[in-house]
DRENTIZA-939330 format. One record per residue (C-alpha): residue in three letters; x negated, y negated, z negated. Coordinates in steps of 0.5 Angstrom, whole numbers, plus 500, padded with zeros to 3 digits. Layout:
BEGIN
ALAXYZ ...
# end
This chain:
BEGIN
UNK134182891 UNK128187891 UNK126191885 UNK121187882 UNK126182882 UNK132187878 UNK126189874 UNK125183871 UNK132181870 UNK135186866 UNK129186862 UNK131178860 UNK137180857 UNK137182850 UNK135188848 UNK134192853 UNK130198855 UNK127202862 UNK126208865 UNK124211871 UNK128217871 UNK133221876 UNK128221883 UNK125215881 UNK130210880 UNK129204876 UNK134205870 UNK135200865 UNK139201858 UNK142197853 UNK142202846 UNK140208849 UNK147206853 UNK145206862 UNK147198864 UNK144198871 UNK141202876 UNK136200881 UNK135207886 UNK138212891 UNK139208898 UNK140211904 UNK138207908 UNK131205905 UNK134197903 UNK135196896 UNK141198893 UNK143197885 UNK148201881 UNK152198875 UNK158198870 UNK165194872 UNK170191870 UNK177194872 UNK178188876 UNK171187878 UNK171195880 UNK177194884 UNK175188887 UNK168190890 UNK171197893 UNK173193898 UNK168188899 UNK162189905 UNK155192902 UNK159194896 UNK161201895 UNK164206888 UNK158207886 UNK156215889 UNK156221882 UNK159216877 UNK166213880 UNK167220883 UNK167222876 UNK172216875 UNK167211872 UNK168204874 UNK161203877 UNK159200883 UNK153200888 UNK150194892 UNK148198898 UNK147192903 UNK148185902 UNK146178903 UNK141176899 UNK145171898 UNK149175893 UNK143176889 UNK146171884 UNK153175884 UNK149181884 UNK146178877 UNK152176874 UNK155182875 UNK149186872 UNK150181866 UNK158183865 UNK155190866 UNK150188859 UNK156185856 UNK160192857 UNK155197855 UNK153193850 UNK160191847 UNK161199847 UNK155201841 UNK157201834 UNK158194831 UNK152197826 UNK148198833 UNK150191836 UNK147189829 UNK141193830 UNK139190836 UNK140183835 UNK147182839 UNK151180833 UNK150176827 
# end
């Protein structure tokens, strides 16, 4: 998965928004609230950064092309970076996005939730 192609999935799912912030980084939020990071590669590939999951977090530490996301689980959040996979795995990449929404998403207010059109 390139960046266009993160870009134009985070933007299919409900309610989101995007900012270029933190050295250029695609930043995608759901009410205000950060779902997904596409940025902040070492090794010039894409890399993409999401919320996990403690069964997923744990799962993915281990994984080839995935790492405990540099700053945020360091600071003991559960997000993971996809630093160097196959692409192959875009379609794992994209459902792991999707659960990263549904997280961050279920976290707001149900008024906000409403707000947004994510619930009746």
């Amino acid at each position: 998965m390139n960046y266009e192609e993160f870009n134009a999935f985070c933007r299919s799912l409900p309610a989101t928004s995007h900012v270029v912030q933190w050295g250029g980084s695609h930043v995608w939020k759901v009410g205000g609230k950060v779902f997904a990071i596409g940025g902040w590669a070492k090794n010039g590939k894409p890399a993409f950064t999401f919320k996990a999951s403690d069964l997923n977090f744990h799962i993915l530490s281990g994984e080839p092309g995935y790492r405990p996301a540099p700053y945020l689980a360091s600071r003991g959040m559960k997000w993971i970076q996809q630093y160097d996979a196959p692409d192959e795995s875009d379609e794992a990449l994209r459902y792991y996005i999707k659960e990263s929404h549904r997280i961050v998403a279920s976290g707001l207010t149900r008024k906000k939730q409403r707000e947004l059109g994510l619930i009746d």
